[in-house]
C-alpha positions as CSV (number, residue, x, y, z in Angstrom):
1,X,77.1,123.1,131.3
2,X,75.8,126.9,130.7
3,X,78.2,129.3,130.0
4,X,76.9,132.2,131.2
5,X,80.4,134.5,130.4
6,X,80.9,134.0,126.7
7,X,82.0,131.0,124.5
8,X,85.4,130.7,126.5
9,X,87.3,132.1,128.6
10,X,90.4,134.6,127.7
11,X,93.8,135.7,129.9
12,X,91.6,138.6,131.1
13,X,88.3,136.3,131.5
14,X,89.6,133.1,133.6
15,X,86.7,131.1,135.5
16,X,86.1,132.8,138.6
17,X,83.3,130.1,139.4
18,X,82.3,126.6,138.1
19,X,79.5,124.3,139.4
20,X,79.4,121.1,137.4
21,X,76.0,119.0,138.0
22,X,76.2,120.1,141.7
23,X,73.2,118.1,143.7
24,X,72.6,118.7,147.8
25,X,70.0,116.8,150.0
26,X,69.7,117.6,153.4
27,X,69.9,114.5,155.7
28,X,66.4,111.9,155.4
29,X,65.6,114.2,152.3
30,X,65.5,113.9,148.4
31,X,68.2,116.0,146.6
32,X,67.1,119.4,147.2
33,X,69.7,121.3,145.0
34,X,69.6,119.4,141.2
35,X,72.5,119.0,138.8
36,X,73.3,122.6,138.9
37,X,75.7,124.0,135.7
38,X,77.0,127.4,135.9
39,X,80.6,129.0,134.2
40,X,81.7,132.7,135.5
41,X,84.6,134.4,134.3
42,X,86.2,137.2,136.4
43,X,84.9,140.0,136.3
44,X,81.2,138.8,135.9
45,X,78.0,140.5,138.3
46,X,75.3,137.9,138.3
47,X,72.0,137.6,139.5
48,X,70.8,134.5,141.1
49,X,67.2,134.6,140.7
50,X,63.8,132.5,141.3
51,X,61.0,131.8,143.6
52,X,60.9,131.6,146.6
53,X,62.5,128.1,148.0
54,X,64.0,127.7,144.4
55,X,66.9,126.8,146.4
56,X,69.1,130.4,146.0
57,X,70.0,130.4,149.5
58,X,71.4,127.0,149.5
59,X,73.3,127.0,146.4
60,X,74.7,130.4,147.4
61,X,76.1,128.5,150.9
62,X,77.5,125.4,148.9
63,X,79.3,127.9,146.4
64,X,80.4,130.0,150.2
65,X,82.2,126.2,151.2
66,X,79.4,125.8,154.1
67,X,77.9,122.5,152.8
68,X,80.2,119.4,151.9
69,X,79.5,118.2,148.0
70,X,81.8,116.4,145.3
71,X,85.2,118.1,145.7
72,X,85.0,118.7,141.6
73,X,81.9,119.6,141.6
74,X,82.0,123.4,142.9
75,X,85.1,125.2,141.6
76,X,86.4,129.0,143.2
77,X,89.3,130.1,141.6
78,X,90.2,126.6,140.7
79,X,89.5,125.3,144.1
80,X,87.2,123.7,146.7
81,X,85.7,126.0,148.8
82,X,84.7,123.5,151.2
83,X,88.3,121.7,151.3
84,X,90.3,124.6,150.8
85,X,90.2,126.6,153.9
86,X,92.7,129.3,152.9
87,X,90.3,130.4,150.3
88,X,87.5,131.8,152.7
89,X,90.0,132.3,155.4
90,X,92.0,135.2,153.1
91,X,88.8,136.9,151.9
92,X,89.5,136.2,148.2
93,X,86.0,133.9,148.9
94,X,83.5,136.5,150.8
95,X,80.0,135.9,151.7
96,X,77.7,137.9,153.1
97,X,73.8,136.2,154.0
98,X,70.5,138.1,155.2
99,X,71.3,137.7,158.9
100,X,74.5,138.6,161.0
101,X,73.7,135.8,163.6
102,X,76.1,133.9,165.7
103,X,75.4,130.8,168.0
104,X,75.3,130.5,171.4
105,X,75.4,127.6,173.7
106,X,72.8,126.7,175.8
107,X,70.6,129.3,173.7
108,X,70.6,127.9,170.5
109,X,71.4,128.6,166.9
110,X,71.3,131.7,165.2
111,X,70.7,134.1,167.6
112,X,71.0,137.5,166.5
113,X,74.1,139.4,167.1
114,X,73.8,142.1,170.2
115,X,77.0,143.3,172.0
116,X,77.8,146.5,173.8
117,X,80.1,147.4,171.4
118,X,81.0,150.4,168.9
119,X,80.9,149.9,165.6
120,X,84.2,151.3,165.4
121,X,85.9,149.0,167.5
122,X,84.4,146.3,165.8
123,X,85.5,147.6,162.4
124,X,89.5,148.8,163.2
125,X,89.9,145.6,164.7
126,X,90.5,143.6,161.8
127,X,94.2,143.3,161.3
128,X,96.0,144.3,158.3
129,X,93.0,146.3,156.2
130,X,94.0,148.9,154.0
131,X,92.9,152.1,155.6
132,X,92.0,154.1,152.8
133,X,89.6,151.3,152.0
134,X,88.8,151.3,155.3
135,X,87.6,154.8,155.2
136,X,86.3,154.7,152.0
137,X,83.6,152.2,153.1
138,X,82.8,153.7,156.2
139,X,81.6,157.0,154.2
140,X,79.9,154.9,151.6
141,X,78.0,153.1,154.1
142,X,77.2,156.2,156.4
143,X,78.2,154.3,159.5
144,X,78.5,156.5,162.8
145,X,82.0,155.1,164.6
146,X,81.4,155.7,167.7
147,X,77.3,154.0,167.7
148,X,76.9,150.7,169.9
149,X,75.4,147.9,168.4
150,X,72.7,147.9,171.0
151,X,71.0,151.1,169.9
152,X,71.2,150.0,166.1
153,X,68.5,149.9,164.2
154,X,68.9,146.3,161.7
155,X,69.6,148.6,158.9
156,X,72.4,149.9,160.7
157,X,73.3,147.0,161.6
158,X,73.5,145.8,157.9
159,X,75.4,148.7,156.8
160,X,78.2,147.3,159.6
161,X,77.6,144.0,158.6
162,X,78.6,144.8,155.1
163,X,81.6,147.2,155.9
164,X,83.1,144.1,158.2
165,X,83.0,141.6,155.1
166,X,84.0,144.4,152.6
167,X,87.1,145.2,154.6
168,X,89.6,143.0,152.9
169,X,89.3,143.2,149.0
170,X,88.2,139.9,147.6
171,X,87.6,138.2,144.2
172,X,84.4,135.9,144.4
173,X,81.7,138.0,146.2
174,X,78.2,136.2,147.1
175,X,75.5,138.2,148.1
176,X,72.1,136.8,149.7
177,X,69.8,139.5,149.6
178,X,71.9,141.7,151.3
179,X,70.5,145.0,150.4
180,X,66.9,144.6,151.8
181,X,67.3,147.0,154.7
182,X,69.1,149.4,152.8
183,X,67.4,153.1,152.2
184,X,67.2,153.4,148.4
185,X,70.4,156.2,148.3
186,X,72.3,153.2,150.3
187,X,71.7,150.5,147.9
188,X,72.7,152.9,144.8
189,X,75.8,153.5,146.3
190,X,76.5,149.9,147.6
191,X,75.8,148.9,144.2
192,X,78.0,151.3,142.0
193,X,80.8,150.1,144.1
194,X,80.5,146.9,143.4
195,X,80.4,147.6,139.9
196,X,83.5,149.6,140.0
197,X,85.3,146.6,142.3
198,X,84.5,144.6,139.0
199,X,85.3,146.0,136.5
200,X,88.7,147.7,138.4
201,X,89.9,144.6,140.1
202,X,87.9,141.8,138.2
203,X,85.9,141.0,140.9
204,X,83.6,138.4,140.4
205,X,79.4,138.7,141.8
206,X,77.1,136.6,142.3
207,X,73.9,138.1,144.1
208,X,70.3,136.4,144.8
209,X,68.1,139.1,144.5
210,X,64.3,139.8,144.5
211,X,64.6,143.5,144.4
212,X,65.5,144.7,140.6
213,X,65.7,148.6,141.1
214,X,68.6,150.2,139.6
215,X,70.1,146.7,138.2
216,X,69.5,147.2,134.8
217,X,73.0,149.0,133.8
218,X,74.7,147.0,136.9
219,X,74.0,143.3,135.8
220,X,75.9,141.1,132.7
221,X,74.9,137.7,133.3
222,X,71.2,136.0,134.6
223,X,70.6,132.7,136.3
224,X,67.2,131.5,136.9
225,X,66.3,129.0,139.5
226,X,63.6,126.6,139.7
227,X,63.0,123.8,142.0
228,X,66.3,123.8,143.0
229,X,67.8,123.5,139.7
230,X,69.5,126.6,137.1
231,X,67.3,125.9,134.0
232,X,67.8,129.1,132.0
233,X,70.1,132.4,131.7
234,X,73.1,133.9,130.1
235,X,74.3,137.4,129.4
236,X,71.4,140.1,130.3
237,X,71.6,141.3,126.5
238,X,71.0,137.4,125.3
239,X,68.2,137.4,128.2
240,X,66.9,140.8,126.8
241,X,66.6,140.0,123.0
242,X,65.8,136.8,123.2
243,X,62.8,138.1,125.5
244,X,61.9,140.7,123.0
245,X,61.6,138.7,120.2
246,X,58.8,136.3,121.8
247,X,56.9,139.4,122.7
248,X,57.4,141.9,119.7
249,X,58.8,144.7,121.6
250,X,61.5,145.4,124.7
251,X,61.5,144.3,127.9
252,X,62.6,145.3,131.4
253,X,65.2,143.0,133.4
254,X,62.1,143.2,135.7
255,X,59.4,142.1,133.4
256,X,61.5,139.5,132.0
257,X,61.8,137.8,135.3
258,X,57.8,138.3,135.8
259,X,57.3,136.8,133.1
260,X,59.2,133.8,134.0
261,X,58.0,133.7,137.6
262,X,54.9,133.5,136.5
263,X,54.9,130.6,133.9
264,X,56.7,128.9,136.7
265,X,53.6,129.3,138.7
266,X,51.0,128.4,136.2
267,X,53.2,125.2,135.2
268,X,53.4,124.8,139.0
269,X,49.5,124.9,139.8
270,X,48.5,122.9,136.5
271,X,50.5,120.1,137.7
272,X,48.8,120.1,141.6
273,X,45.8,120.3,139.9
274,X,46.4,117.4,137.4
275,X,47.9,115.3,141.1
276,X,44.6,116.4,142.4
277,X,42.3,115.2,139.7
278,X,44.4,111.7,139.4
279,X,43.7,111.5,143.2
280,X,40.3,111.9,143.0
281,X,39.8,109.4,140.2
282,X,42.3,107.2,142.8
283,X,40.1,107.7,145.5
284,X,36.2,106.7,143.8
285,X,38.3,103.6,142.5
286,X,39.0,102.5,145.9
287,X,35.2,103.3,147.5
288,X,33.8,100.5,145.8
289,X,36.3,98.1,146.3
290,X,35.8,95.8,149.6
291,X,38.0,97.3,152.5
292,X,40.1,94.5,153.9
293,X,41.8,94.6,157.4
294,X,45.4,94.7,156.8
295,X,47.2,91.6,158.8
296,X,49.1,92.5,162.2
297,X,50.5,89.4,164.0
298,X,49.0,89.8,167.4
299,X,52.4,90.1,169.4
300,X,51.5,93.8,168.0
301,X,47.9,94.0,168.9
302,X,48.9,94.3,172.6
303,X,50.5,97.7,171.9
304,X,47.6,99.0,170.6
305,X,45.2,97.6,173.9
């Protein structure tokens, strides 16, 4: 398994969250999620990084308790978060995704959320929040009190989003790229108190992320995803050196991930073009063999008439 939070754990450093050779397959599929390892102690702010469809998304939801797998497989806090209601149903498990979407019947799934509402009736009506939090994230976050949701614009509508699921302090937050309509000053801010939730309360973070502004100070620990597997990480200033010594001089979080991104890519199109050559070759095999008509008993010709 990777540790990505030091050789072990201490008092002050218990594992916040384990995956242990987590797979996933959606139903009729091959596994889409792949013997995933990952090892975060309290207090850790991760990125969860890769291509697109590496699978971020879907891990991030298994960790959240939203898809069923082994019961020892995915460990919050020393529990299930699929089997162990209380720990999403307290907040010490939060999650917040790319979409605030709820579903409707006889309209469908994930329709997007639209109500004649204030935003601060939705936001003091969640019993038993501290209220200098409360306020606290409301200023952060800019959010006018007495704005409907119907005449929000869907970066307003984040900044809600995020104050409703920030509410009640947790201590396993995962993040889906929740920052993408966010103004740059926004983000900043969002971001420094997430770093001062971790390192004041131990909170633990673990945020898929494409967008690499102003995470350089804010990030301790990397995981890269490809193909629906982790295959490479650890603590940014591992990442970092071990970067720098392959190319002679120091690298930016964001070049590192380039750089990675893009031997994904090359690896990627060298194999469909190796598929593709092996086809061909396949293919002028089989033009000069004879064609033969495949057999069909005749009770199935009739179909076909």
């Amino acid at each position: 398994m990777m540790a990505l939070a030091g050789e072990g754990p201490t008092s002050s450093q218990a594992e916040a969250v384990g995956l242990s050779s987590v797979s996933y397959s959606y139903p009729g599929c091959v596994p889409f999620i792949k013997g995933c390892n990952l090892d975060l102690h309290r207090g850790s702010r991760c990125l969860l990084i890769g291509a697109n469809g590496a699978g971020k998304t879907t891990l991030l939801q298994i960790v959240a308790g939203k898809y069923m797998v082994a019961q020892d497989s995915v460990r919050v806090l020393g529990r299930s978060p699929f089997h162990d209601l209380k720990l999403t149903c307290s907040g010490q498990l939060s999650y917040l995704g790319t979409s605030w979407r709820k579903d409707v019947a006889f309209a469908g799934y994930g329709v997007p959320l639209q109500g004649d509402i204030s935003a601060g009736k939705m936001i003091f009506g969640v019993e038993g929040v501290d209220p200098a939090r409360r306020a606290r994230l409301v200023e952060m976050l800019d959010i006018d009190l007495y704005q409907r949701i119907t005449t929000m614009s869907d970066g307003q509508k984040r900044r809600v989003q995020i104050c409703m699921g920030l509410l009640k302090p947790y201590e396993v937050l995962l993040l889906d790229e929740i920052t993408v309509d966010l103004d740059v000053i926004g983000r900043l801010r969002l971001l420094e108190f997430f770093k001062l939730e971790s390192e004041e309360r131990g909170a633990t973070i673990l945020y898929a992320t494409h967008i690499f502004d102003g995470l350089e100070d804010w990030v301790t620990h990397v995981a890269y995803m490809e193909e629906g597997s982790i295959v490479k990480g650890g603590p940014i200033t591992q990442v970092q050196d071990a970067a720098a010594a392959a190319a002679g001089t120091g690298m930016k979080l964001l070049h590192v991930v380039e750089n990675w991104l893009r031997a994904e890519r090359d690896a990627r199109m060298a194999r469909a073009a190796a598929g593709a050559a092996e086809g061909q070759t396949a293919s002028a095999e089989t033009a000069v063999r004879p064609q033969r008509t495949p057999y069909m008993p005749s009770k199935h010709l009739a179909f076909f008439r």
